[in-house]
C-alpha positions as CSV (number, residue, x, y, z in Angstrom):
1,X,-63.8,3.0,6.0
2,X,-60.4,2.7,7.5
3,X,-59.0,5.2,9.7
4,X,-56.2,7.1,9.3
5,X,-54.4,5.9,12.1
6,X,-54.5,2.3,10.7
7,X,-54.1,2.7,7.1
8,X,-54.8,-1.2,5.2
9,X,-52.3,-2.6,3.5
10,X,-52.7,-3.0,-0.1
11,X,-52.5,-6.8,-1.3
12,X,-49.4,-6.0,-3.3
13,X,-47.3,-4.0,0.3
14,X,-48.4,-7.5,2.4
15,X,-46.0,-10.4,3.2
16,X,-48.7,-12.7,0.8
17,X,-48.3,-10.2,-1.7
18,X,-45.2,-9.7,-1.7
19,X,-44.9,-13.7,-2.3
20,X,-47.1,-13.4,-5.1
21,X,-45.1,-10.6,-6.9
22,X,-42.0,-12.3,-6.3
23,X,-43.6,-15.7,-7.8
24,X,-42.1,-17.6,-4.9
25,X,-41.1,-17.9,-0.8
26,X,-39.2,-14.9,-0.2
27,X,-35.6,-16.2,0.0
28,X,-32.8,-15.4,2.3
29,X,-30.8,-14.3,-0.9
30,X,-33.8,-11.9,-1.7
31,X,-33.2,-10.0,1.7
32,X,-29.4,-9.6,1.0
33,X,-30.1,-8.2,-2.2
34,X,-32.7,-5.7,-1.0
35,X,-30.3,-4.7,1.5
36,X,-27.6,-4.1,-0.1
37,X,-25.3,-6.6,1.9
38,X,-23.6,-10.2,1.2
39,X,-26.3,-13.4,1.9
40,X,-23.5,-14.4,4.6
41,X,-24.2,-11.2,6.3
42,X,-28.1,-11.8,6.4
43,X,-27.3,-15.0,8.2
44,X,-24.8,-13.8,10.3
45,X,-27.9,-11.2,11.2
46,X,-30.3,-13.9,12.4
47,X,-28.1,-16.6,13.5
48,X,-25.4,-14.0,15.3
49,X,-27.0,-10.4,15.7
50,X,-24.1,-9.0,18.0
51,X,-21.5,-9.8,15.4
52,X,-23.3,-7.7,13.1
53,X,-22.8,-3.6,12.8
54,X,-26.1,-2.0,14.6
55,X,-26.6,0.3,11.4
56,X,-26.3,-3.1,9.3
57,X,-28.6,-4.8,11.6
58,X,-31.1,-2.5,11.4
59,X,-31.2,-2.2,7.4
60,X,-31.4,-5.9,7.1
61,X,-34.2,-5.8,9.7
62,X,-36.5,-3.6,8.0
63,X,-35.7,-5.6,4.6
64,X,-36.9,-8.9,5.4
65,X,-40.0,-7.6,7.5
66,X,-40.6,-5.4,4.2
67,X,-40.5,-8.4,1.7
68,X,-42.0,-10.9,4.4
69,X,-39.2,-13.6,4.5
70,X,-39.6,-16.1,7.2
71,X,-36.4,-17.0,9.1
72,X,-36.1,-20.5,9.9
73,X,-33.1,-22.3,11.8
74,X,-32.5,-24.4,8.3
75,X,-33.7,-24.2,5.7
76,X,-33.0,-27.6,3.1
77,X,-33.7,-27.2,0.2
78,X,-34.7,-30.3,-2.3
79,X,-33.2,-31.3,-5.1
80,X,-29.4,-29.9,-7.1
81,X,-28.7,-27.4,-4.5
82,X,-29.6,-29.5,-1.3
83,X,-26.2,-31.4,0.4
84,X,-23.3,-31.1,2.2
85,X,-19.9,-29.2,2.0
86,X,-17.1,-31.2,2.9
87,X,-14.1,-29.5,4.8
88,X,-10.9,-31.1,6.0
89,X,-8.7,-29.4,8.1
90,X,-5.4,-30.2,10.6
91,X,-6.8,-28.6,13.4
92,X,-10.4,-27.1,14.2
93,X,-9.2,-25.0,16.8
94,X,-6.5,-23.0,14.5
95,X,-8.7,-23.3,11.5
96,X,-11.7,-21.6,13.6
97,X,-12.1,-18.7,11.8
98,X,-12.2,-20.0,8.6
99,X,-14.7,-22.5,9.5
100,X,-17.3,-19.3,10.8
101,X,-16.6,-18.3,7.3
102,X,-17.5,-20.7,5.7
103,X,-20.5,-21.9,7.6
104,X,-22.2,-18.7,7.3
105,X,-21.7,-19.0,3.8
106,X,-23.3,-22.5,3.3
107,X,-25.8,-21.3,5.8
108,X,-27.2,-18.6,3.4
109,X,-27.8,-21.1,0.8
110,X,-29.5,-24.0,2.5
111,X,-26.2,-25.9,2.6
112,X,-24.2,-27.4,5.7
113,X,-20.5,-28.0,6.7
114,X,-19.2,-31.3,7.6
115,X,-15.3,-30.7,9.6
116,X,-13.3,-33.2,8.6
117,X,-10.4,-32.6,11.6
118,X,-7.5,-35.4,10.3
119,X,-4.2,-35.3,12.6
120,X,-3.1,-38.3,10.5
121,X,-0.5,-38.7,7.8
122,X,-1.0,-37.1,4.1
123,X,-1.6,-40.7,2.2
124,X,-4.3,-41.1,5.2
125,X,-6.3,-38.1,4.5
126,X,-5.6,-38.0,0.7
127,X,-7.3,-41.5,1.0
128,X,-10.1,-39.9,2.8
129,X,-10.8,-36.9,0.7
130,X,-11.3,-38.8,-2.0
131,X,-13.9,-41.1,-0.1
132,X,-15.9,-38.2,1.0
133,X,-15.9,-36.6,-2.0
134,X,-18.2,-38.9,-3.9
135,X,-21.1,-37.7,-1.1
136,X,-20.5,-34.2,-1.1
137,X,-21.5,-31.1,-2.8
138,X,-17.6,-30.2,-2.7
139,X,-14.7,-30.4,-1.1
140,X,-13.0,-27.4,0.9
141,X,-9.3,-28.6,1.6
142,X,-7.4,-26.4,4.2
143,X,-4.4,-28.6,4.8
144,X,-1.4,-29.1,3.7
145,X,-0.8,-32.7,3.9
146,X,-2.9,-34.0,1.1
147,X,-1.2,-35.2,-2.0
148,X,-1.0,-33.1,-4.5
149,X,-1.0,-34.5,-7.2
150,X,-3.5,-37.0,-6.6
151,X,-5.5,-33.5,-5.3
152,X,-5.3,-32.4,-9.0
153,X,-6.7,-35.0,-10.6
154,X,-9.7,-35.1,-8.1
155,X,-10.7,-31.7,-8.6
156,X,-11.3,-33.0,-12.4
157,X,-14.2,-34.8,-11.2
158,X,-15.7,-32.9,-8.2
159,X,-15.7,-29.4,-7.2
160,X,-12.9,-29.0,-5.2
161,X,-10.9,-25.3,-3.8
162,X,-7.8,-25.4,-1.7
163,X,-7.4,-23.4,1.1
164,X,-4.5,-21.0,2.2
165,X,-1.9,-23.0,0.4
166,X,-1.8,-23.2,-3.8
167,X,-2.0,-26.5,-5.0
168,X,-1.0,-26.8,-9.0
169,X,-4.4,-27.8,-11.2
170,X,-6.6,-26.9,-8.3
171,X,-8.6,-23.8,-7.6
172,X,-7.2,-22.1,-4.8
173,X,-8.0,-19.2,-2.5
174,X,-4.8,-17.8,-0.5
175,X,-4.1,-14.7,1.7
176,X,-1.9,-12.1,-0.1
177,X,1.1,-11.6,2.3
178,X,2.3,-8.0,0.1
179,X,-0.5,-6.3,0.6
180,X,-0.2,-6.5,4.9
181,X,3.9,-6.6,4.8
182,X,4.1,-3.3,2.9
183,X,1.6,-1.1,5.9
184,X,3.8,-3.4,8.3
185,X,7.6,-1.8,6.6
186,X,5.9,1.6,6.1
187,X,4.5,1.4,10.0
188,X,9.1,0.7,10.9
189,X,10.3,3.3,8.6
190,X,8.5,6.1,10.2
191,X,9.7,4.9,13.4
192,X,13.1,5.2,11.7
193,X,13.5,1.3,11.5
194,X,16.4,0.8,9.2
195,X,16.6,-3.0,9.3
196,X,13.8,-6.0,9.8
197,X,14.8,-9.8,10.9
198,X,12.3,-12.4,10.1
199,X,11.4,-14.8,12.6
200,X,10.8,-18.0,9.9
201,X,7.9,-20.8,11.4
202,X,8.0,-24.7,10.1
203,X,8.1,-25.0,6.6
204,X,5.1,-24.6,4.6
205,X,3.8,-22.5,1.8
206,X,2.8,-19.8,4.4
207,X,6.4,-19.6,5.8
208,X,7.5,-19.3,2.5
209,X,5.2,-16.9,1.1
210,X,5.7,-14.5,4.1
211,X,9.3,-14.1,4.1
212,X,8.9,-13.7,0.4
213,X,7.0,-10.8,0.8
214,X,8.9,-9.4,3.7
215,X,12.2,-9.8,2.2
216,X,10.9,-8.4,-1.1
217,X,9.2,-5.4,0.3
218,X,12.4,-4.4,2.8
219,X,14.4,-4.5,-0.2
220,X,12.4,-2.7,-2.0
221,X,12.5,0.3,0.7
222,X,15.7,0.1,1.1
223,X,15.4,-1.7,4.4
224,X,18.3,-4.3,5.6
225,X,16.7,-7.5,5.6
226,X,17.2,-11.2,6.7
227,X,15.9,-14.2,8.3
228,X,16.5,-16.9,11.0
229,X,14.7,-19.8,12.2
230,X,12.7,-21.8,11.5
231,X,11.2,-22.6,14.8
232,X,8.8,-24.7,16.0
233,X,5.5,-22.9,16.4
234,X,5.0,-22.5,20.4
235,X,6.1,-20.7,22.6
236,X,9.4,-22.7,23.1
237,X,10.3,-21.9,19.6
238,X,9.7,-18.4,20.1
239,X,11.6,-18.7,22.9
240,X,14.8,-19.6,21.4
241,X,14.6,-17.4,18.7
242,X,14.3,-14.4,21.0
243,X,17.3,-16.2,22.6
244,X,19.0,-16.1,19.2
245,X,18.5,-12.9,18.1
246,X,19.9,-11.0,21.5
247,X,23.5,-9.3,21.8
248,X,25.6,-6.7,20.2
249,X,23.5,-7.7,16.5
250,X,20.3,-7.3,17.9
251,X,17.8,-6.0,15.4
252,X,15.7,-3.7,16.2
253,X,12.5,-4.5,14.4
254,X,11.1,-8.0,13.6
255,X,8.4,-9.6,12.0
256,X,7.7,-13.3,13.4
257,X,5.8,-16.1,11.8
258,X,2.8,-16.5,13.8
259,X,1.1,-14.9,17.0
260,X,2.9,-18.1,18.9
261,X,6.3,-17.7,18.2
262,X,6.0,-13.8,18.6
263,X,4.3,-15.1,22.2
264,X,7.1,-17.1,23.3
265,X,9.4,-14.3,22.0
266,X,7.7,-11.5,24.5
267,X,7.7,-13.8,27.8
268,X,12.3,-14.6,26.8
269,X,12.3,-10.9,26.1
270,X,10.5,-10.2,29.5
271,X,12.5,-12.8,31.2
272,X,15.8,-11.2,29.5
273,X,15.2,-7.7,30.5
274,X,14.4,-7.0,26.9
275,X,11.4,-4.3,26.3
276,X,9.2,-4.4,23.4
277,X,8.7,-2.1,22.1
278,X,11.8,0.3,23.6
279,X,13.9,-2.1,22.7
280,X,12.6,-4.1,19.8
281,X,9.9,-4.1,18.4
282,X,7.7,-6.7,17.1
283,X,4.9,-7.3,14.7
284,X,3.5,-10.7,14.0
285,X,1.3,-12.5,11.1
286,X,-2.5,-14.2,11.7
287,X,-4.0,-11.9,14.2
288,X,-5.5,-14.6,16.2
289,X,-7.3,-13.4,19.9
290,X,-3.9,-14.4,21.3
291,X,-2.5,-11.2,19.5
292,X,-4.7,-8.6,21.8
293,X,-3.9,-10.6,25.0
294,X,-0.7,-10.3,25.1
295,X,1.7,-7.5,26.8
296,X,2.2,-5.5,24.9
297,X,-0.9,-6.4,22.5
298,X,0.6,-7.3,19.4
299,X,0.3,-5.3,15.9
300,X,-0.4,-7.5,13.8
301,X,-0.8,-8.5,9.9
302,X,-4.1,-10.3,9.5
303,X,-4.5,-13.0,7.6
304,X,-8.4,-12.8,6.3
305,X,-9.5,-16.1,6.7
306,X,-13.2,-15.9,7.9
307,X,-13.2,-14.2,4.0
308,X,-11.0,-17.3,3.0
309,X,-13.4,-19.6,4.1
310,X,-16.4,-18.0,2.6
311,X,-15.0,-17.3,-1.3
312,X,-14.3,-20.8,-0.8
313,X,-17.6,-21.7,-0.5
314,X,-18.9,-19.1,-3.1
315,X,-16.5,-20.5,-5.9
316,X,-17.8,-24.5,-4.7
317,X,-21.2,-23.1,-5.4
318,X,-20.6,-21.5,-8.6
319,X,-18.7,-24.3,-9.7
320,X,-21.8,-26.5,-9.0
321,X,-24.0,-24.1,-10.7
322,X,-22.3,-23.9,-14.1
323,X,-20.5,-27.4,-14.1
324,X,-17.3,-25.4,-14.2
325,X,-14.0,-27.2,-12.0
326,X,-11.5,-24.7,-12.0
327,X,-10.9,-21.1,-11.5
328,X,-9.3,-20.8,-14.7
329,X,-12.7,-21.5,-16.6
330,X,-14.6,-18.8,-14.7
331,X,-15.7,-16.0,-16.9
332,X,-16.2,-12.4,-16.3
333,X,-19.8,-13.5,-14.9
334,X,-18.5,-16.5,-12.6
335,X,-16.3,-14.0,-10.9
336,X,-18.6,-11.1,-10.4
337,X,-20.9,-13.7,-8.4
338,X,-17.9,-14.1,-6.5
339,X,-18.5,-10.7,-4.6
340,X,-14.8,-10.2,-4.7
341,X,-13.4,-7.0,-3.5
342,X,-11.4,-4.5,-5.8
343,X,-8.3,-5.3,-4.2
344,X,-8.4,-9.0,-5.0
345,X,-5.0,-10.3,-6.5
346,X,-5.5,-13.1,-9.2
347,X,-2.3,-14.3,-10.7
348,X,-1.7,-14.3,-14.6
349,X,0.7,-16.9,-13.6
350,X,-2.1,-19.3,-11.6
351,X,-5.6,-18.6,-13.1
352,X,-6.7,-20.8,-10.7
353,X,-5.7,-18.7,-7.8
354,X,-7.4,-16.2,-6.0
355,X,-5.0,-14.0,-3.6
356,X,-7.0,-12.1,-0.8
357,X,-5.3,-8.7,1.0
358,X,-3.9,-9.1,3.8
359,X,-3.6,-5.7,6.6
360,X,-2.1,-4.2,9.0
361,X,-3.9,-3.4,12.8
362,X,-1.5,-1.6,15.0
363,X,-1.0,-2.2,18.8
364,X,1.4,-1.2,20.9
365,X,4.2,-3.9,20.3
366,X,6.0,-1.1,17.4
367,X,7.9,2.4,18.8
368,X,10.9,4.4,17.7
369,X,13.9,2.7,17.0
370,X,16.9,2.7,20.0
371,X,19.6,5.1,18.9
C-alpha cells in the first residue's frame, strides 16, 4: 500500500508516460507551448536563467519537469530540419544584439548560427553570400553592402530575409521608426518643445528612414522641423555637429542619429558650457548600453533588434518548412507561426516587409524648454 505521504505516480503523470502519451521525446517546443511562452524564451531559460523574468522562470520550470523534457546543451536534430543558419553582418560588435536574437532562436529548434563578420567591399561579400548559401539552411543578411539586385535573384533559390534595411524582391524585417519618433515628439511638446533639429548619420536606409519619420511626425504636430549633418558616426562627428548647431539659432530639442553621435555631442556640449538637458535637450535612436552610461543617461528610441534577429529566423524556418521564398507568399497561417505582435506594421506597398515598433525609454537627457 502506498502511504500518503508518498503518493505513486500513475504511469500516465511520469516523465516515461508522459513520452508515451505524447508519442515521442518531449521537445523543447512542447515546454514553450505548455507554458505559454515563445520556444526562444525556453532557451533563453536554460541557456541564460538571469535574463529571464523570475515569474517566467519559474512557470517554464515547473513545465518541463511536468512533461519530463530533458535539457541538453544541443540538441541536432537528423534529417530536413538539421543545419546551419548563415548570418553576415559588418560588424559583430554593433550587430550584438541581433545576433543573441537570433541564436536563441535557432537554438530552440536544434539549429546553429554561423557569423559571417565581412569588413570588405559589397561585390566581395555579395560573392560570398552566394557561396555560403548553397551549404546553409538560409541566409540572414544584416548589411548593407550586398548587391541588391543580385540579392533578389538569390533569394529565388534559397531562403533568404534581409535585415534592418529593405531590399526590393527580398523578404525583409525592418524597425518601424514612427511608432518610437511619435512617444519621442509627444515626450518635447509637453516640455513645451516647439521645434526639433535632426542630427542626420552617414547615409543609409536607417538615416533615411529616421528623419523620415521625424520630419513627418514634427510636421504633423505642428512642430518646426529640420535637419543637418550627416556626420560621421563617432564621437568626432557628434562633436562637430554639437559645434554646428550652437549660437543665437540653437534649437532647443534634438534627436540624433545614433547613441554615438548623441555621445560626442554631450562631451562638445560639456566642453562648451552647454547643459543637457537645461539647455538642450537630446534624445537619440538604437539604445545601445552606451545610452545609460552616459551623463546624462540618454532617452532613447530603441530599435528592437534582439526581436529583429529572431523573426528573422522564424520567417527562414517557415520558409523552409513550406518551400515558400518570400514574404509575399505567406498566408494567414505562415504569419501566425510567426508569433508577431499586434502592433506589427506590414506594408501594402512591400508584402515582403515586415516593420517592427520601435519605443521610447526616457532618461534624463529631455527637460522643459529654455524660455
Amino acid at each position: 500500500m502506498t502511504s500518503p505521504e508518498s503518493p505513486m505516480e500513475s504511469p500516465a503523470e511520469s516523465p516515461v508516460g508522459r513520452r508515451a502519451t505524447l508519442g515521442r521525446e518531449v521537445r523543447l517546443v512542447d515546454v514553450a507551448a505548455d507554458a505559454g511562452v515563445a520556444p526562444s524564451t525556453v532557451s533563453r531559460a536554460f541557456r541564460n536563467p538571469d535574463r529571464v523574468n523570475p515569474a517566467t522562470l519559474a512557470v517554464i520550470r515547473e513545465s518541463a519537469e511536468r512533461l519530463g523534457y530533458v535539457h541538453r546543451p544541443y540538441r541536432r536534430r537528423i534529417g530536413k530540419t538539421a543545419g546551419v543558419i548563415s548570418l553576415v553582418v559588418k560588424d559583430t560588435a554593433a550587430s550584438s544584439s541581433l545576433l543573441r536574437g537570433a541564436q536563441d532562436e535557432a537554438y530552440a529548434s536544434g539549429l546553429a548560427i554561423s557569423v559571417i563578420e565581412s569588413n570588405r567591399t559589397g561585390q566581395w561579400e555579395t560573392s560570398f553570400t552566394e557561396e555560403i548559401s548553397e551549404t546553409s539552411k538560409g541566409v540572414l543578411i544584416a548589411s548593407d553592402r550586398v548587391d541588391s539586385p543580385r540579392l533578389a535573384k538569390l533569394a529565388r533559390r534559397v531562403p533568404l530575409v534581409a535585415l534592418n534595411r529593405p531590399v526590393h524582391g527580398v523578404s525583409s524585417v525592418v524597425p518601424y521608426a514612427f511608432s518610437g519618433v511619435h512617444q519621442a515628439l509627444a515626450l518635447l511638446m509637453s516640455n513645451r518643445h516647439a521645434e526639433v533639429v535632426y542630427v542626420s548619420g552617414p547615409d543609409s536606409w536607417a538615416d533615411r528612414s529616421r528623419w523620415y519619420a521625424v520630419e513627418s511626425v514634427a510636421k504633423s504636430r505642428g512642430m518646426a522641423v529640420r535637419r543637418v549633418g550627416p556626420f560621421e558616426s563617432s564621437a568626432e562627428g557628434g562633436g562637430q555637429a554639437a559645434r554646428m548647431l550652437q549660437g543665437p539659432s540653437c534649437p532647443s530639442a534634438v534627436i540624433a542619429y545614433n547613441d554615438v553621435i548623441a555621445a560626442g555631442m554631450i562631451a562638445q556640449f560639456a566642453r562648451d558650457g552647454v547643459n543637457v538637458p537645461g539647455d538642450v535637450s537630446l534624445i537619440t535612436f538604437d539604445d545601445s548600453p552606451l545610452a545609460s552610461m552616459m551623463m546624462p543617461p540618454l532617452t532613447s528610441i530603441v530599435i528592437p533588434r534582439e526581436r529583429i534577429g529572431a523573426i528573422g529566423v522564424r520567417t527562414l524556418l517557415r520558409m523552409n518548412s513550406m518551400g515558400l521564398y518570400s514574404l509575399s507568399s505567406f498566408g494567414v497561417d505562415d504569419l501566425a507561426a510567426l508569433h508577431l505582435d499586434a502592433s506589427t506594421v506590414r506594408s501594402f506597398e512591400d508584402p515582403d516587409m515586415l516593420a517592427l515598433p520601435t519605443s521610447l525609454i526616457i532618461r534624463e537627457s529631455v527637460g522643459p524648454a529654455r524660455r
